[in-house]
N, CA, C and O atoms as a printed pandas DataFrame, in Angstrom:
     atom_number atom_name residue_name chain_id  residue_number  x_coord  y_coord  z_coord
0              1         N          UNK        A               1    0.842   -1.183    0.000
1              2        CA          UNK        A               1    0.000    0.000    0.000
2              3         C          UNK        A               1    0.887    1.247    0.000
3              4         O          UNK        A               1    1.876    1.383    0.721
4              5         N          UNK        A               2    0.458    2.093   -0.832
5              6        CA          UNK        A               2    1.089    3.056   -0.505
6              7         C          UNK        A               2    0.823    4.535   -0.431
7              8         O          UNK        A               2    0.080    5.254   -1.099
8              9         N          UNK        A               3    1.590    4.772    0.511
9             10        CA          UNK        A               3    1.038    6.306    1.571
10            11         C          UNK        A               3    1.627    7.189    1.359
11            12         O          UNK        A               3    2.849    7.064    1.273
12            13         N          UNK        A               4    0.951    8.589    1.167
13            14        CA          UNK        A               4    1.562    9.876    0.750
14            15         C          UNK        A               4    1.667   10.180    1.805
15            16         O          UNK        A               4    0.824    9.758    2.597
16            17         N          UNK        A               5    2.804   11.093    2.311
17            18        CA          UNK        A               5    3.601   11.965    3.000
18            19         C          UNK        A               5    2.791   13.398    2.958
19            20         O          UNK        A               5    2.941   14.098    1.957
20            21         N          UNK        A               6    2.012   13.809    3.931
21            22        CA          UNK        A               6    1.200   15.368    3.659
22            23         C          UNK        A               6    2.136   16.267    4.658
23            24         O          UNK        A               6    2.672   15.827    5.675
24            25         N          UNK        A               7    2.213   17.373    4.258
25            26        CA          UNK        A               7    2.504   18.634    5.536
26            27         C          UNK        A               7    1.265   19.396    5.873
27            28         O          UNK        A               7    0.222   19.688    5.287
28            29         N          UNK        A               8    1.898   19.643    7.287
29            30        CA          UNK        A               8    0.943   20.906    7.748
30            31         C          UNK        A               8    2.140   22.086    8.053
31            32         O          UNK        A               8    3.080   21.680    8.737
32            33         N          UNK        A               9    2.187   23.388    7.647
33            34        CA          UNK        A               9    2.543   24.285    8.190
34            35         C          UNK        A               9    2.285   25.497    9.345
35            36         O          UNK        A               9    1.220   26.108    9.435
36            37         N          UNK        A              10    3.075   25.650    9.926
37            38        CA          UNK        A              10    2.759   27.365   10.991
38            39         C          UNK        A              10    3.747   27.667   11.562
39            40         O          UNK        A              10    4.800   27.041   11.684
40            41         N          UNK        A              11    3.340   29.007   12.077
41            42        CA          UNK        A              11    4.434   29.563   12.799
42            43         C          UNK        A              11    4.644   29.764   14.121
43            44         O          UNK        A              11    3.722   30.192   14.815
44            45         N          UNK        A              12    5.696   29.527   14.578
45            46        CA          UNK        A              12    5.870   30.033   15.860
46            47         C          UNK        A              12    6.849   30.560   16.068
47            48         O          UNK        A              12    7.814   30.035   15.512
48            49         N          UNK        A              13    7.175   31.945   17.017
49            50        CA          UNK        A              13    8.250   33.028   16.968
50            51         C          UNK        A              13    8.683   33.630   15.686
51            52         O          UNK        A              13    9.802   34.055   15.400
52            53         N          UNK        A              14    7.514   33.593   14.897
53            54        CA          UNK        A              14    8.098   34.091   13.777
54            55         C          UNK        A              14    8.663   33.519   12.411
55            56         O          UNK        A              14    8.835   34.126   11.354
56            57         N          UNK        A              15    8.979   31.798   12.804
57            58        CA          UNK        A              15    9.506   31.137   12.396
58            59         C          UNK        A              15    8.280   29.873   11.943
59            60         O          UNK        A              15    7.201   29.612   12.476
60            61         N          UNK        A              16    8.941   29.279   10.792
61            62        CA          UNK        A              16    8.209   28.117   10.023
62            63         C          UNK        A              16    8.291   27.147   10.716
63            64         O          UNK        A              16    9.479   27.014   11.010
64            65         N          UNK        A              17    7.472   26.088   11.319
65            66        CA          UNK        A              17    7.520   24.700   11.537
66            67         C          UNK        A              17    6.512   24.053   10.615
67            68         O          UNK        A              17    5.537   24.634   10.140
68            69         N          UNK        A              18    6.825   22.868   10.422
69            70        CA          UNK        A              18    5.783   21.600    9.363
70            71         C          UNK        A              18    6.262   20.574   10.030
71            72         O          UNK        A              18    7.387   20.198   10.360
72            73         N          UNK        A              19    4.995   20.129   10.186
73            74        CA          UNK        A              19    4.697   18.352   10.533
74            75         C          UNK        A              19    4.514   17.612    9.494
75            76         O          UNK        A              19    3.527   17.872    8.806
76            77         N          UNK        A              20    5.267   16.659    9.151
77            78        CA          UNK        A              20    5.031   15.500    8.036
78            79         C          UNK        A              20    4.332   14.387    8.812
79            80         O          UNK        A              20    4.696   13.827    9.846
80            81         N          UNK        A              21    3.548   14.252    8.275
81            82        CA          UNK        A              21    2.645   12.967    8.566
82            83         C          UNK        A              21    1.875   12.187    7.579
83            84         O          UNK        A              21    1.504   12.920    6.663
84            85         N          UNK        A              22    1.515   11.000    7.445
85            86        CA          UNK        A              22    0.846   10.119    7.027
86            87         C          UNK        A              22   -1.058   10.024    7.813
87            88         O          UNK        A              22   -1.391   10.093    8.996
88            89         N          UNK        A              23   -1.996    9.834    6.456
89            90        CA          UNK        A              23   -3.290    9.218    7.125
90            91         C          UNK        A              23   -3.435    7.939    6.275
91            92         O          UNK        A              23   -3.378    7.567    5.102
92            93         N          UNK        A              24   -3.722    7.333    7.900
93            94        CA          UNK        A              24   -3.775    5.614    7.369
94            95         C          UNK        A              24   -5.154    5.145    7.707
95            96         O          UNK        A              24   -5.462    6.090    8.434
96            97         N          UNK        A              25   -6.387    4.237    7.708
97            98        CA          UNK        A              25   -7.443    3.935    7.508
98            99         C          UNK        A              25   -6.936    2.527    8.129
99           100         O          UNK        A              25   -6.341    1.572    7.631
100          101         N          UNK        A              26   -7.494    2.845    9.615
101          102        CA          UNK        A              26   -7.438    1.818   10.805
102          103         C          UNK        A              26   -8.609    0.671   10.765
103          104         O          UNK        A              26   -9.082    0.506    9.641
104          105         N          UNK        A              27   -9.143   -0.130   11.781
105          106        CA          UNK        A              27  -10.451   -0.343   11.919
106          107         C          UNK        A              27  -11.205    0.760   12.706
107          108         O          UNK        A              27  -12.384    0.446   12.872
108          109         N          UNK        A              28  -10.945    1.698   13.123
109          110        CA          UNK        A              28  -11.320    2.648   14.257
110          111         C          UNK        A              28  -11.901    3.791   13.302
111          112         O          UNK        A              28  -12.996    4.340   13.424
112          113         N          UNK        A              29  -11.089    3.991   12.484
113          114        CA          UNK        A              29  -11.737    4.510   10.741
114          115         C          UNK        A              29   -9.895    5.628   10.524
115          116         O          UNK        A              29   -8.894    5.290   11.156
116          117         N          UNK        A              30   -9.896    6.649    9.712
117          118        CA          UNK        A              30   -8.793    7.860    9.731
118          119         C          UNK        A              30   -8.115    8.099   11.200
119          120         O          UNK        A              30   -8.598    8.492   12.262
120          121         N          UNK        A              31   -6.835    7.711   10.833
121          122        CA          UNK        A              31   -6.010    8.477   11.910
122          123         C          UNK        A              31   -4.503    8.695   11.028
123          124         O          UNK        A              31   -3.919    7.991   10.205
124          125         N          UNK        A              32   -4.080   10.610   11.912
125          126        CA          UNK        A              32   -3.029   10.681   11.335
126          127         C          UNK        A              32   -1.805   10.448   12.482
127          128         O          UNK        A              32   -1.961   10.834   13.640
128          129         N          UNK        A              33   -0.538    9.756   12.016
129          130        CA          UNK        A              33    0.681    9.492   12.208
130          131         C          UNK        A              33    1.462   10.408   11.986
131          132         O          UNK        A              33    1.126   10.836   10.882
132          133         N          UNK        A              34    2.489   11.110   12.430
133          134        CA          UNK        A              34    2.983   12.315   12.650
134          135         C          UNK        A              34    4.286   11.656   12.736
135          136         O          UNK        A              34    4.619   11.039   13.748
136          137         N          UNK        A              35    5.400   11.823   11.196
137          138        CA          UNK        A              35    6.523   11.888   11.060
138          139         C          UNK        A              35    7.478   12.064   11.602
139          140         O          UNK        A              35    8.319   11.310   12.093
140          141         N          UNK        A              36    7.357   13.295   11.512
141          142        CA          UNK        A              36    8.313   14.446   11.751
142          143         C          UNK        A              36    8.126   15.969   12.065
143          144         O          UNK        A              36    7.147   16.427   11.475
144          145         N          UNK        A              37    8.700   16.739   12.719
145          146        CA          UNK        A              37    8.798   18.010   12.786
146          147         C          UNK        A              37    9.728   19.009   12.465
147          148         O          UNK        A              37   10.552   19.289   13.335
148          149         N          UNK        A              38    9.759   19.523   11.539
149          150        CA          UNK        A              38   10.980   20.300   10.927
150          151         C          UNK        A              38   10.926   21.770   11.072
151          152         O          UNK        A              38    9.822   22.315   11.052
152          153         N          UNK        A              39   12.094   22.528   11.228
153          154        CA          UNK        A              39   12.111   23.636   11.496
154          155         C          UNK        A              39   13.125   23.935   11.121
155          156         O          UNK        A              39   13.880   23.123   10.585
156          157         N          UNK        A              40   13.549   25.742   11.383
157          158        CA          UNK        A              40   15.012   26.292   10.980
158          159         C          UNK        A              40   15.950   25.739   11.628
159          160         O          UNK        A              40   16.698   25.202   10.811
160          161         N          UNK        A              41   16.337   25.573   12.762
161          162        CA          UNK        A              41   17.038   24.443   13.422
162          163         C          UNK        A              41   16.190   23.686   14.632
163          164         O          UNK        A              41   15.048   24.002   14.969
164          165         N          UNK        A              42   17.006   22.593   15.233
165          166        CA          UNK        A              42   16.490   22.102   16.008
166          167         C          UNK        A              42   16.274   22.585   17.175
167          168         O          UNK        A              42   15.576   21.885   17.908
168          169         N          UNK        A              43   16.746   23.811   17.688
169          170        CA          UNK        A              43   16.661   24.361   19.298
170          171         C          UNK        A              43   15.326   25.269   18.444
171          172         O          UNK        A              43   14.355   25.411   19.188
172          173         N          UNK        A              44   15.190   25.721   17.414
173          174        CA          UNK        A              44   13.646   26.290   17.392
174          175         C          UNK        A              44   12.504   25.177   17.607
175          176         O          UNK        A              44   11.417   25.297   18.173
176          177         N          UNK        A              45   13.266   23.698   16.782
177          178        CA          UNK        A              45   11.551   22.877   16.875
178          179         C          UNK        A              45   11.614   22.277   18.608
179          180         O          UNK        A              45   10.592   21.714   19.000
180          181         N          UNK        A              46   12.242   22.345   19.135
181          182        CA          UNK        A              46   12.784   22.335   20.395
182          183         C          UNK        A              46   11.609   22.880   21.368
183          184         O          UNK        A              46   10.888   22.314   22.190
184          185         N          UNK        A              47   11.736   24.387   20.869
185          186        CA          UNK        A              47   11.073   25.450   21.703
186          187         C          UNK        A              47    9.782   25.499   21.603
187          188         O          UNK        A              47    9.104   26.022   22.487
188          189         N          UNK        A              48    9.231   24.936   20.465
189          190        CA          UNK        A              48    7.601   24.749   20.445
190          191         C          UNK        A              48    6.912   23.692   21.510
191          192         O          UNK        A              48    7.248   22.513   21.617
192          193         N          UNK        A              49    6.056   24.240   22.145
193          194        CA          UNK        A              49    5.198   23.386   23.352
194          195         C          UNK        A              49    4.454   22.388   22.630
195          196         O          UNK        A              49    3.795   22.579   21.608
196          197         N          UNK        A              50    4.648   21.104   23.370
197          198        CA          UNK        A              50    3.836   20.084   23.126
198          199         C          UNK        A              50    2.121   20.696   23.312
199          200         O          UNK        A              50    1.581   19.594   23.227
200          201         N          UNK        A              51    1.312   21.374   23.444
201          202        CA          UNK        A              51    0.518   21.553   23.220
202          203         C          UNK        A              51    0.050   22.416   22.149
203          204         O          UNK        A              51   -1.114   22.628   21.811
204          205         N          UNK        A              52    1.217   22.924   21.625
205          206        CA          UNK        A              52    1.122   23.340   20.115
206          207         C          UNK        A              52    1.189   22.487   19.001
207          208         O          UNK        A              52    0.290   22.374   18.168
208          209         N          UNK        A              53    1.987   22.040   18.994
209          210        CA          UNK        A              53    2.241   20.665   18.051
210          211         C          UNK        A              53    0.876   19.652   18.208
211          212         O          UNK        A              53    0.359   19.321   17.141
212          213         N          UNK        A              54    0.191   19.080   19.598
213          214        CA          UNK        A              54   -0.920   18.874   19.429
214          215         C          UNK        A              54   -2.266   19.295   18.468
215          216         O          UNK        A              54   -2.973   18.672   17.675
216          217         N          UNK        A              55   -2.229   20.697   18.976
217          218        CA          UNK        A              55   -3.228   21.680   18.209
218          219         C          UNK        A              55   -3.147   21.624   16.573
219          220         O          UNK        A              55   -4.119   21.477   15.832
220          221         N          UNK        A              56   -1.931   21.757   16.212
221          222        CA          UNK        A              56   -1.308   21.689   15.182
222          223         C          UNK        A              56   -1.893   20.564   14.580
223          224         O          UNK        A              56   -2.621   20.683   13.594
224          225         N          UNK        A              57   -1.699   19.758   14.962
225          226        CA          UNK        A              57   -2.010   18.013   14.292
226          227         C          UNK        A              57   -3.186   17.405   14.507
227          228         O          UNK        A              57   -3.690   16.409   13.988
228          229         N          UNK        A              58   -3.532   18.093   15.288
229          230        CA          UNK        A              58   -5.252   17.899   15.555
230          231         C          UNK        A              58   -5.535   18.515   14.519
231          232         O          UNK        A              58   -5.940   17.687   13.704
232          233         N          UNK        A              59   -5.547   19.857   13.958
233          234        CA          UNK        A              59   -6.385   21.070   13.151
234          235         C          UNK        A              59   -6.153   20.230   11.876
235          236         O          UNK        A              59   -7.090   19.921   11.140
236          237         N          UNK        A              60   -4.532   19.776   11.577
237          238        CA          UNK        A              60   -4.415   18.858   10.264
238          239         C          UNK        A              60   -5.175   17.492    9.501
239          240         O          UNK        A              60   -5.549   17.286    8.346
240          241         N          UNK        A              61   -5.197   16.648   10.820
241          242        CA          UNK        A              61   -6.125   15.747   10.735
242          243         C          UNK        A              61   -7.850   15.935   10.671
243          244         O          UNK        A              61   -8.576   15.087   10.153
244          245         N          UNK        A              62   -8.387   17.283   11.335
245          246        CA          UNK        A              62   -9.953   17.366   11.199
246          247         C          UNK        A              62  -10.165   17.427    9.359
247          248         O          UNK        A              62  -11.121   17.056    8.678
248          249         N          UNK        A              63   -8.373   18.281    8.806
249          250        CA          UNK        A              63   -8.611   18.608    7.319
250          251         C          UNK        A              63   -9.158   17.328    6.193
251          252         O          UNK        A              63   -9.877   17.300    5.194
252          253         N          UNK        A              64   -8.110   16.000    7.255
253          254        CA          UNK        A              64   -8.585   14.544    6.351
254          255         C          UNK        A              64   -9.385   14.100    6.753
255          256         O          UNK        A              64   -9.439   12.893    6.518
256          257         N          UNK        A              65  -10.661   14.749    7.697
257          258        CA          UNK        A              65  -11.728   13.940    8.246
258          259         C          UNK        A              65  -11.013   12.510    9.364
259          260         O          UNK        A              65  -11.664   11.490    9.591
260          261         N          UNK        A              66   -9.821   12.721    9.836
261          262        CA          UNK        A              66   -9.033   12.224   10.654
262          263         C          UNK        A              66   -8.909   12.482   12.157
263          264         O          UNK        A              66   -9.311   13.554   12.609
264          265         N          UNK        A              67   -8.285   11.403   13.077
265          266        CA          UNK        A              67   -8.085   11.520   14.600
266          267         C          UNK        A              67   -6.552   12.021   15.034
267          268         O          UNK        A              67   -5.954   11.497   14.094
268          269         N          UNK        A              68   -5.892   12.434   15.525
269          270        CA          UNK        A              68   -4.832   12.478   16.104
270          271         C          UNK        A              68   -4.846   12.089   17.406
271          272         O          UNK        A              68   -5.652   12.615   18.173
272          273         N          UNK        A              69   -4.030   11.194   17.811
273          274        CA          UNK        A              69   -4.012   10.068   19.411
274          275         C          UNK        A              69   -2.892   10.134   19.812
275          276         O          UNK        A              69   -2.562    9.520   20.826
């Protein structure tokens, strides 16, 4: 099977972050899998709060009719 690689973008401090993730079709129904996090360097993707990156990947997944867990 094979699975496309989607981004989500935003900013924080000014600066670009993107989440690469995959949506895969569970028995539970859409959920997205979350790659990676990329940024200008790593002490910026560093500095972003885990409850941003949540938000973030939540807002991405409602886009594929998807869960984030």
């Amino acid at each position: 099977m094979h699975e496309s690689i989607f981004e989500h973008e935003f900013r924080w401090e000014r600066k670009r972050v993107r989440l690469q993730y995959t949506i895969e079709t569970t028995l539970w129904g859409r959920q997205l899998t979350l790659l990676d996090i990329l940024g200008a360097s790593m002490t910026h993707v560093e500095a972003v709060p885990d409850w941003r990156i949540e938000a973030e990947a939540c807002d991405a997944a409602c886009r594929h009719d998807a869960k984030y867990m």
